[in-house]
LUMKOLLUM-389246 format. One record per residue (C-alpha): residue in three letters; x, y, z. Coordinates in steps of 0.5 Angstrom, whole numbers, padded with zeros to 4 digits, always signed. Layout:
<atoms>
alaXYZ/...
</atoms>
This chain:
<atoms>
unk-0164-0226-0407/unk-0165-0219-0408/unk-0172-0217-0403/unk-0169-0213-0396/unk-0162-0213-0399/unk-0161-0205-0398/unk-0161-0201-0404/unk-0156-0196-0406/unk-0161-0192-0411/unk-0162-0185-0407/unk-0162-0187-0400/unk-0167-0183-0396/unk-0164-0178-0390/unk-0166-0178-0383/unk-0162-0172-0378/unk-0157-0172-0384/unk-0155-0180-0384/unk-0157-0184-0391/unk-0162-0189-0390/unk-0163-0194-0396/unk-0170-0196-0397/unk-0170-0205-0398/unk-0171-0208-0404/unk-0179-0209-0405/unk-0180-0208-0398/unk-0184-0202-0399/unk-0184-0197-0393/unk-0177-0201-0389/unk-0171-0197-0389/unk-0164-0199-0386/unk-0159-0195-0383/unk-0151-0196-0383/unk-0147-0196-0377/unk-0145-0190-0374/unk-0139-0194-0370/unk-0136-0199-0367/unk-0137-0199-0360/unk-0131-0204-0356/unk-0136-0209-0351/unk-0130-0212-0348/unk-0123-0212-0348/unk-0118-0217-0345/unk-0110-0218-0345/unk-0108-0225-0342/unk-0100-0225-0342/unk-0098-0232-0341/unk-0090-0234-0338/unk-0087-0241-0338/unk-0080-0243-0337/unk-0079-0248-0342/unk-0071-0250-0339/unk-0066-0249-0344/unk-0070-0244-0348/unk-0071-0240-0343/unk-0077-0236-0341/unk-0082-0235-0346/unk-0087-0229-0345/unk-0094-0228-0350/unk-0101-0225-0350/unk-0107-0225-0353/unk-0110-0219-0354/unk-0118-0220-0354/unk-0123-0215-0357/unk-0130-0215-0358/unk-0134-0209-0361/unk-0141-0208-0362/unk-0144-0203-0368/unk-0148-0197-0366/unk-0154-0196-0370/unk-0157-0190-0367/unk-0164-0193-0368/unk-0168-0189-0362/unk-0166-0183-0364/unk-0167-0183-0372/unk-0175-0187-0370/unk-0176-0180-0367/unk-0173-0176-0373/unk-0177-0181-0378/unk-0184-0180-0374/unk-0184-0172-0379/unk-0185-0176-0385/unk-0191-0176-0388/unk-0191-0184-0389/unk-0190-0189-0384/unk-0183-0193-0384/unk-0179-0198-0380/unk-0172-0196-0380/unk-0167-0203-0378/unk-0159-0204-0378/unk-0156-0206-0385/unk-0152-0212-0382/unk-0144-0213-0384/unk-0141-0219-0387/unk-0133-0217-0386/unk-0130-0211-0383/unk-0123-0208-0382/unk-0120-0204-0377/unk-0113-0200-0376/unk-0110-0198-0369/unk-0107-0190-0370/unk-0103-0187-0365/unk-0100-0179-0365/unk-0092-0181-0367/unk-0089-0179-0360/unk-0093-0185-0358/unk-0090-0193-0360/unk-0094-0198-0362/unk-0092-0206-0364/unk-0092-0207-0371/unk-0097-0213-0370/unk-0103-0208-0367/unk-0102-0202-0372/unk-0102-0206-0378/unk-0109-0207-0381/unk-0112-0213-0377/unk-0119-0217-0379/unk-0125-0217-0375/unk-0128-0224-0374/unk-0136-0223-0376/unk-0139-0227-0369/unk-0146-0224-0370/unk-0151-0219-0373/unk-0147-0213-0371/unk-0142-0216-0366/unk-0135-0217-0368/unk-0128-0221-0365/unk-0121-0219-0365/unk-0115-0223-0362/unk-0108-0222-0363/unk-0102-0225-0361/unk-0096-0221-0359/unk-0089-0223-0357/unk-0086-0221-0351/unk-0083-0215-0352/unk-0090-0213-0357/unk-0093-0214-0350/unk-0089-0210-0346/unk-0089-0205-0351/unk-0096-0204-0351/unk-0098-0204-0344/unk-0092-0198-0343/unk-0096-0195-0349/unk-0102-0196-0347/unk-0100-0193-0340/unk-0097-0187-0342/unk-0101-0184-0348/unk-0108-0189-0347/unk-0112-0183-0349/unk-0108-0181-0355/unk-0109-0189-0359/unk-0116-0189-0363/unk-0117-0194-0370/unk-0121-0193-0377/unk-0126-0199-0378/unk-0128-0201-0385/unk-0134-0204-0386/unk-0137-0209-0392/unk-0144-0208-0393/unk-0148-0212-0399/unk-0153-0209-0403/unk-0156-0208-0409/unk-0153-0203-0414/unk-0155-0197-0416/unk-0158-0196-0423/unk-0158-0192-0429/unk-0162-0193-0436/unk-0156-0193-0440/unk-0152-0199-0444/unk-0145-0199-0443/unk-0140-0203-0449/unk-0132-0204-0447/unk-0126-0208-0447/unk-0124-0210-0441/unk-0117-0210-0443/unk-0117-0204-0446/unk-0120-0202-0439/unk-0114-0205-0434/unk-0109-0202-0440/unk-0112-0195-0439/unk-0112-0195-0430/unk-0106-0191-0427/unk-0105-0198-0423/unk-0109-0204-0421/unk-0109-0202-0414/unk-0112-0194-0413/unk-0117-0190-0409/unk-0125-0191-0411/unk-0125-0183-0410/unk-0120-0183-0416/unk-0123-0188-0420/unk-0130-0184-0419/unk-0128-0177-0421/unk-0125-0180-0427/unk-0131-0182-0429/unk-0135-0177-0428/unk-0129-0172-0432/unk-0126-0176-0437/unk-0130-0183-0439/unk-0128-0184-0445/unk-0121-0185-0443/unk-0122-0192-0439/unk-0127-0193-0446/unk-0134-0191-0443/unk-0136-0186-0447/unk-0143-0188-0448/unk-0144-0183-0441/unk-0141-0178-0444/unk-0149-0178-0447/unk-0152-0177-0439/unk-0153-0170-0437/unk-0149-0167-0432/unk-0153-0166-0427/unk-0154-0174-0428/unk-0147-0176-0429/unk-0145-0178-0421/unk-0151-0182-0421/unk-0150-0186-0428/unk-0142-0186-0426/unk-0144-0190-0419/unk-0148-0195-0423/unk-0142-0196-0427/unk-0137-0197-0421/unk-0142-0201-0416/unk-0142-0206-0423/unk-0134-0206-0424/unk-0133-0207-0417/unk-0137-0213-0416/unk-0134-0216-0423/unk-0127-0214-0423/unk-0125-0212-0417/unk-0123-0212-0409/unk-0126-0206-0404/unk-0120-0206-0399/unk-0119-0201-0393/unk-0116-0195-0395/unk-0107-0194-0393/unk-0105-0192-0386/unk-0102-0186-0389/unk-0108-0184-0392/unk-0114-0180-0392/unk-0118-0182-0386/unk-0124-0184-0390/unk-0120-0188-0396/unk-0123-0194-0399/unk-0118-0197-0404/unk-0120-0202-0411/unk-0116-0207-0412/unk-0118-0210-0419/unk-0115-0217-0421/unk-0112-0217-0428/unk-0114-0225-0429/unk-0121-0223-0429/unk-0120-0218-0435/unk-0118-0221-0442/unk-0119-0218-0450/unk-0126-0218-0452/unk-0132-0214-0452/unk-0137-0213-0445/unk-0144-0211-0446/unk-0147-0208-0439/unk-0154-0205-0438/unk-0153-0200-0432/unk-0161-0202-0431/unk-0160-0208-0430/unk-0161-0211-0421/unk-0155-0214-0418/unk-0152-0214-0412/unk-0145-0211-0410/unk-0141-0209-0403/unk-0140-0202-0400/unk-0135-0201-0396/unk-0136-0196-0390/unk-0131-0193-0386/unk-0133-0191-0379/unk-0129-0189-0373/unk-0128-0194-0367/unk-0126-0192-0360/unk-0122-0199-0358/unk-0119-0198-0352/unk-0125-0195-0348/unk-0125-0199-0342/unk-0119-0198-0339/unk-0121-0191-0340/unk-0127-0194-0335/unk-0123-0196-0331/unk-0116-0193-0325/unk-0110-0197-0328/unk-0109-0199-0321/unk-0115-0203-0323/unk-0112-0207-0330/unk-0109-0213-0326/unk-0115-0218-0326/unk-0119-0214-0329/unk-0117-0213-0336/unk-0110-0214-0336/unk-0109-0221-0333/unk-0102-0226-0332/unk-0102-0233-0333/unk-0096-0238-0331/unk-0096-0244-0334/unk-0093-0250-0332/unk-0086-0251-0335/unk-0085-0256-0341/unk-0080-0260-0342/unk-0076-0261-0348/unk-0082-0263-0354/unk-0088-0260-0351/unk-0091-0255-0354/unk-0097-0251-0351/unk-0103-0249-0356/unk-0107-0243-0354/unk-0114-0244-0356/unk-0119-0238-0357/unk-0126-0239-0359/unk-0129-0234-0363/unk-0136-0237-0364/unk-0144-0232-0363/unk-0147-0234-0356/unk-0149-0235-0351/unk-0150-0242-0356/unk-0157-0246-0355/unk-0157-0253-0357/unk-0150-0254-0356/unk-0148-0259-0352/unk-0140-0259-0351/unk-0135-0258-0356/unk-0128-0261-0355/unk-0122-0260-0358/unk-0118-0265-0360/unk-0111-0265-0362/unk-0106-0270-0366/unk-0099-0270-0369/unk-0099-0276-0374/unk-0092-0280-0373/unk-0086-0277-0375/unk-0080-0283-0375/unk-0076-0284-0374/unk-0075-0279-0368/unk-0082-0280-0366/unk-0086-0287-0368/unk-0092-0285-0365/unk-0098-0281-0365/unk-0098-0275-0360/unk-0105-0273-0358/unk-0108-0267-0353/unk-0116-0265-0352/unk-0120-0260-0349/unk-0126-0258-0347/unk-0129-0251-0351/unk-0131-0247-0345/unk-0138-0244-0345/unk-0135-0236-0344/unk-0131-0238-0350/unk-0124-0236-0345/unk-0118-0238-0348/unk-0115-0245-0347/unk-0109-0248-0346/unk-0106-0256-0349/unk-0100-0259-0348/unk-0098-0262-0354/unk-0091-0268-0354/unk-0087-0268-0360/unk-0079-0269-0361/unk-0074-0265-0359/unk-0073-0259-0364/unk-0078-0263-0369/unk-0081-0257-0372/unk-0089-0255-0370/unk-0095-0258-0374/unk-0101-0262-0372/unk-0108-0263-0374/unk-0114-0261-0371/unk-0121-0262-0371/unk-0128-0261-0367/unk-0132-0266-0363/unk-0139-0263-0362/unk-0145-0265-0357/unk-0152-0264-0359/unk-0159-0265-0358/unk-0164-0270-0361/unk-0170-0273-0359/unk-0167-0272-0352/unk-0160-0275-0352/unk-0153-0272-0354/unk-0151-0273-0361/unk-0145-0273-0364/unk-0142-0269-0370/unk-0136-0268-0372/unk-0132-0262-0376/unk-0128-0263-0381/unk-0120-0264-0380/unk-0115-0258-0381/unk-0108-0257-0380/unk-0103-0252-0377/unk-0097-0250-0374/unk-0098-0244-0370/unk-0099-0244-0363/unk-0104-0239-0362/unk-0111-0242-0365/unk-0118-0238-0367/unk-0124-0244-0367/unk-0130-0240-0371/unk-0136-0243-0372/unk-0135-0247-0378/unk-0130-0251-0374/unk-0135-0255-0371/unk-0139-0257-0376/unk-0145-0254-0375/unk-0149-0248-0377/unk-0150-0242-0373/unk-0156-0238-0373/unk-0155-0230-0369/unk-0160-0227-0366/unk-0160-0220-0364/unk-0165-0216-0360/unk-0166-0209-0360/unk-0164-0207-0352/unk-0171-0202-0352/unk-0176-0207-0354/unk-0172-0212-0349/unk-0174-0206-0343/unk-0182-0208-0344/unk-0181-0215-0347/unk-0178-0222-0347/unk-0178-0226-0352/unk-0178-0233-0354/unk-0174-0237-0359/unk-0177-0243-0363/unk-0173-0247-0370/unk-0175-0252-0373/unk-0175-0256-0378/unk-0174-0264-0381/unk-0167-0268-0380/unk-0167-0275-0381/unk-0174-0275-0383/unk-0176-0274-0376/unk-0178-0267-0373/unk-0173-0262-0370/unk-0173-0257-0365/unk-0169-0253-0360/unk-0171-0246-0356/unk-0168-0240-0354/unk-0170-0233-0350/unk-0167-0227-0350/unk-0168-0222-0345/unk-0166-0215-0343/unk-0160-0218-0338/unk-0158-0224-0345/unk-0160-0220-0352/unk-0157-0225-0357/unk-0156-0232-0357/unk-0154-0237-0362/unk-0158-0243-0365/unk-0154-0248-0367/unk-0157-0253-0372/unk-0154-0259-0374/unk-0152-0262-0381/unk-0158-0265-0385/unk-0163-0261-0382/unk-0167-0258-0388/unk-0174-0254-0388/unk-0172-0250-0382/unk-0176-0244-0380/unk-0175-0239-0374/unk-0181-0236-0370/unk-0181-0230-0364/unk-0185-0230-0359/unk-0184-0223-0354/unk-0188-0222-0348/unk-0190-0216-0345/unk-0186-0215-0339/unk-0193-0211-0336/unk-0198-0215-0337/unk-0197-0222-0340/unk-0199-0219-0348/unk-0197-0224-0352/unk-0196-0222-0361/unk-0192-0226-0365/unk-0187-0226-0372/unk-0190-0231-0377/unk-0185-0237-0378/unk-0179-0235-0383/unk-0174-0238-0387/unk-0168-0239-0383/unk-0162-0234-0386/unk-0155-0233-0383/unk-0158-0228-0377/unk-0164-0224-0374/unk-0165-0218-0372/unk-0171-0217-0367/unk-0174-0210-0365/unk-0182-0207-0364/unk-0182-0207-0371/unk-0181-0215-0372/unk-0189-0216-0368/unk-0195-0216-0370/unk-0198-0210-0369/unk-0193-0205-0369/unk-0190-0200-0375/unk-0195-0196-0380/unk-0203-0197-0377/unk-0209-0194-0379/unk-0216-0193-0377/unk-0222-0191-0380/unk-0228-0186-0378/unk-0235-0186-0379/unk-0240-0180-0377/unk-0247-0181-0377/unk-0250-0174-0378/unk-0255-0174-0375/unk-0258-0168-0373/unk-0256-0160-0376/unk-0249-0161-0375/unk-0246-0157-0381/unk-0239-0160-0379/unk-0235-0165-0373/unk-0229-0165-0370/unk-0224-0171-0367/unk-0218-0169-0364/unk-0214-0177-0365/unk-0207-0179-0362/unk-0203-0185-0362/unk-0203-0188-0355/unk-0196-0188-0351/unk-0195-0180-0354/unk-0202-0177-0351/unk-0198-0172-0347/unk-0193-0169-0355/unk-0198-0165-0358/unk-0194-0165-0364/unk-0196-0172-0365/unk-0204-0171-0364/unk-0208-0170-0371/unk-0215-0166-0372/unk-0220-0168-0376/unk-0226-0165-0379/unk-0232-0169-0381/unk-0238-0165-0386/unk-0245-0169-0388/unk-0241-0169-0395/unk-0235-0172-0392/unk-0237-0176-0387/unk-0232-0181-0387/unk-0224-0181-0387/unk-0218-0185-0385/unk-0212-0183-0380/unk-0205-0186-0380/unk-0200-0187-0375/unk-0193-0191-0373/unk-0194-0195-0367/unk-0187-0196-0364/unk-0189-0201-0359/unk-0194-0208-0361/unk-0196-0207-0354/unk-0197-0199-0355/unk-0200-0200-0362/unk-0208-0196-0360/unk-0210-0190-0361/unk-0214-0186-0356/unk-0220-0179-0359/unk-0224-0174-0357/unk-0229-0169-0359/unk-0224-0163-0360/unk-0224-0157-0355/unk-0226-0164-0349/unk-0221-0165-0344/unk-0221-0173-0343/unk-0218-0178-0348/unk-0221-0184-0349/unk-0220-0191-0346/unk-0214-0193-0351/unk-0219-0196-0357/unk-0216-0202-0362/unk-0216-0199-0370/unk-0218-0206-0372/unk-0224-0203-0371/unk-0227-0198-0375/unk-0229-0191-0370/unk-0237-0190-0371/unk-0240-0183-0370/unk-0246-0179-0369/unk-0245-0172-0369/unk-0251-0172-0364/unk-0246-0174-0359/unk-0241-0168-0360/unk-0241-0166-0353/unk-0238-0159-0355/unk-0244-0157-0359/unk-0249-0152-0355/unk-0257-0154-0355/unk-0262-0149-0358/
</atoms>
C-alpha cells in the first residue's frame, strides 16, 4: 500500500527541484512535473440547419496535454551525489487547469472557468469543451488578435505518504471547524496559523516542538487534517497564481475527542501547481494554416423536427491493444403518447478516438434524455468476445466516453522517449480468466511510446512483463513479471542492469611493488573525466569495491587502465571481480 508511494518527509534536491525518496524503495527518488506540455489541440466547429430552428452553430475544443518531467537533465545533476539513485516521474491521479488572458483581450466564460482534465494516461491528460455559437466565434477572434497573451495554471493532485513528526495531538474536531475563519480558505493561511497560534484551532501540543522543527510537525499535522477533513481545490481565479485552497466538510467533524500520532504512516494528496502553455500549437503554425489543421469545420446533415445529433468524443489511453471494436449504442425508452416507440441510434468508436456524430428521433419539442451504453469486442483464445459496459443515462448533446464506459480495464504504459532512441520493447500480460490462461501483447517504440492494455472483466492473477531490445545489436534484458497496477512507467532504469553497479578489484602482489594504481570509468562516459575514479591498491589493501550509475542496461560495463596508460580496456562486465597482479603494471620501470 505504502511502498513506492512518494514520501513528503524532506525530499532531496537536484538542480533546485524537490525529489522524494519512494517509500522503502531505498535509492529510487521521484520528480514532480515541471509542466504541462499541449500534445495536441483540436477545435471542430459543426453547423446545421435545423428547419424552424434556424441555424445551429457548435464546437468542440479538444486539448491534450503531456507532463514534462525533465529527467535527462535532473540524471545528469544526480550523477554528483555520492550514492547511486533512480529518479522516476511521480504520476497524477487528477489535474485542474484555468485559462488566463490580460483584460484588453475577451474570453467565453465557459474557456476560463476552471475546467477538469480527464486522466488518459501515466502523465497524459484530456480536455474537451463545448462551446456555443457565439463562445465559438468568441474565441477564435481572441484567439487571432491576442493569441500570445492567453496562458493557463495547472493543478495537479499527487498521493504520497505524509510527512511524520513524533508528536501525539488530542482535539475536538468541533472545537476546531468553530475555530477556522471559514470552511473554505488558502492552505498557505491554515499552515501559518499553525505555526504562529496552534493553541487557537486546539493544537497546543506543538507549541511543545522547537521552533526550528515547528514547520515540519505542523506539515505532518496538515497532510493528516486534509486527508480527513478536507478537499485541496485549486486556488480562485483572482488569486495568487500558486494558491491552493482547502475545503474541509463539516459533516465529517462532529463533538468528541480525536487522538492522532503525527508518526504514524498514511497516505495523503499534494496538489501541485504549475504553469501550462495550451495553445502552443497554433503558435507553430501561420493562421493561414488553422483551417484544416487545427481549426476544422464541419456540416452536418439538416434535421428535421425530432432528431437530435449527439457528438461522441472518446476520452480513452491508446493506442489500445486487445481491444477489438467498441460501439456505442443509443436508445431513448418509449415516451406515449407522443412516441409509442423506442428510438435507437449506434456508432462505431474510431481508433483515432475522433469525434462521432449520432442521429437520434424522438418527438417533436420532446425534451432530450437517453440512455447509452458500450458494447466492446475483445480477444479470447482467438475469437471476438463481447463485454458490455454498464447502461447511463444523459441529456446532453455532447458525450465523453472514458474508460469505465467500456467495461473494461485499462492498463497505460508510457516509455521514456531517450531509452526508446536505443531500444524497443515488448509488452506481454497475462494471467487467468474463466480459468483458463489469458494473454495479450504489445510494443512500444520510439514513433508509438505508450499503449494501452485492455483487460476484461474476470481476469484475475495478472502479471505485466517488458521486454527492450537493443536497436544496435539485438541485446535483450528484461523486467521481472510485476503485478499489474493502474499505469506503468518504463525507462533504462526499468531493466536489469541498469542504476547503481559495482565492481570488485583484486590485486595479486606479486613482485616489490609498494602500491598500484587503476584509473576505472563507466562505459558511455570514457571521454568525461569527471566521470573516471582512480584507485590505489597497497600489499596492505589490496582489494577495494568502485561504484557507479549505469544509465543504460545496454551501457552498463565499465572499462580500466594502469593509471598513466593511454588505452582503456575492452568494455568488461562488473559481474565479474577484476583480478590484478602488480607485475602487469606496465607504468613501472624494470631495475
Amino acid at each position: 500500500m505504502f511502498a513506492g508511494r512518494p514520501d513528503w518527509h524532506a525530499p532531496t534536491h537536484v538542480a533546485g527541484r524537490p525529489a522524494y525518496a519512494a517509500f522503502e524503495q531505498p535509492g529510487r527518488f521521484m520528480v514532480a512535473p515541471q509542466r504541462l506540455r499541449t500534445a495536441s489541440l483540436a477545435l471542430d466547429i459543426y453547423e446545421q440547419d435545423r428547419g424552424d430552428a434556424g441555424l445551429e452553430n457548435f464546437s468542440l475544443l479538444q486539448l491534450g496535454f503531456e507532463a514534462e518531467y525533465g529527467l535527462d537533465a535532473l540524471r545528469q545533476a544526480a550523477l554528483e551525489w555520492p550514492v547511486s539513485a533512480v529518479l522516476g516521474p511521480l504520476p497524477a491521479e487528477a489535474a485542474w487547469l484555468r485559462l488566463h488572458a490580460v483584460q484588453a483581450l475577451s474570453l467565453p466564460p465557459e474557456v476560463t472557468a476552471l475546467l477538469s482534465l480527464d486522466r488518459v494516461g501515466l502523465g497524459t491528460m484530456g480536455l474537451t469543451l463545448r462551446l456555443d455559437g457565439a463562445a465559438t466565434e468568441l474565441f477564435v477572434g481572441s484567439l487571432q488578435s491576442g493569441l500570445l497573451t492567453v496562458g493557463a495554471q495547472a493543478w495537479v493532485r499527487v498521493r504520497g505518504v505524509a510527512e511524520r513528526w513524533p508528536l501525539a495531538v488530542s482535539f475536538d474536531p468541533a472545537a476546531l471547524r468553530a475555530a477556522l475563519p471559514a470552511l473554505e480558505l488558502p492552505l498557505s493561511s491554515l499552515r501559518q496559523r499553525l505555526l504562529d497560534a496552534p493553541e487557537s484551532l486546539g493544537f497546543a501540543a506543538l507549541l511543545e516542538v522547537p521552533l526550528s522543527n515547528r514547520p515540519q510537525a505542523a506539515d505532518a499535522l496538515l497532510d493528516r487534517l486534509v486527508e480527513r477533513f478536507c478537499a485541496l481545490m485549486p486556488g480562485q481565479a483572482d488569486g495568487p497564481a500558486a494558491d491552493v485552497r482547502v475545503a474541509f466538510d463539516a459533516a465529517l467533524m462532529p463533538a468528541g475527542r480525536v487522538s492522532w500520532a503525527l508518526d504514524e504512516v498514511l497516505l495523503c494528496p499534494r496538489l501541485l501547481v504549475m504553469e501550462a502553455d495550451p495553445l502552443a500549437p497554433l503558435r507553430e503554425l501561420p493562421p493561414a494554416s488553422w483551417p484544416g489543421q487545427l481549426v476544422r469545420r464541419h456540416s452536418v446533415p439538416a434535421l428535421g423536427s425530432g432528431w437530435h445529433s449527439l457528438t461522441l468524443l472518446p476520452n480513452l489511453p491508446g493506442p489500445r491493444v486487445g481491444l477489438l471494436r467498441a460501439q456505442v449504442d443509443v436508445i431513448a425508452p418509449p415516451r406515449p403518447p407522443a412516441r409509442p416507440f423506442s428510438s435507437r441510434a449506434s456508432a462505431t468508436l474510431p481508433a483515432n478516438d475522433a469525434p462521432t456524430l449520432v442521429n437520434l428521433r424522438l418527438a417533436p419539442d420532446e425534451p432530450l434524455h437517453y440512455q447509452w451504453k458500450i458494447s466492446s469486442f475483445v480477444r479470447q483464445d482467438g475469437h471476438a468476445q463481447l463485454v458490455e459496459g454498464p447502461v447511463q443515462t444523459a441529456d446532453r448533446r455532447h458525450l465523453v466516453i472514458g474508460a469505465d464506459a467500456l467495461g473494461l480495464r485499462f492498463v497505460s504504459v508510457e516509455a521514456e522517449a531517450a531509452f526508446l532512441r536505443e531500444a524497443r520493447i515488448t509488452l506481454r500480460c497475462q494471467g487467468q480468466r474463466a480459468g483458463k490462461p489469458w494473454a495479450t501483447e504489445g510494443a512500444i517504440d520510439s514513433a508509438h511510446p505508450r499503449l494501452a492494455l485492455a483487460l476484461p472483466p474476470g481476469v484475475t492473477d495478472a502479471t505485466l512483463s517488458a521486454t527492450a531490445t537493443a536497436l544496435a545489436d539485438g541485446r535483450t534484458c528484461a523486467t521481472p513479471a510485476q503485478a499489474v497496477a493502474e499505469s506503468l512507467y518504463l525507462d533504462a532504469f526499468s531493466f536489469e542492469g541498469s542504476g547503481a553497479r559495482s565492481l570488485a578489484l583484486v590485486c595479486d602482489f606479486d613482485d616489490a611493488a609498494p602500491q598500484v594504481l587503476i584509473e576505472l570509468v563507466p562505459e558511455d562516459r570514457i571521454d568525461q573525466a569527471g566521470r573516471r575514479a582512480l584507485l590505489r591498491l597497497t600489499p596492505t589493501v589490496p582489494a577495494a569495491t568502485w561504484g557507479w550509475t549505469a544509465l543504460s542496461p545496454f551501457r552498463s560495463g565499465y572499462r580500466w587502465r594502469w593509471a598513466g596508460q593511454a588505452d582503456w580496456s575492452a568494455t568488461t562486465s562488473p559481474t565479474v571481480p577484476l583480478q590484478l597482479r602488480s607485475s602487469q603494471d606496465p607504468t613501472r620501470s624494470t631495475p
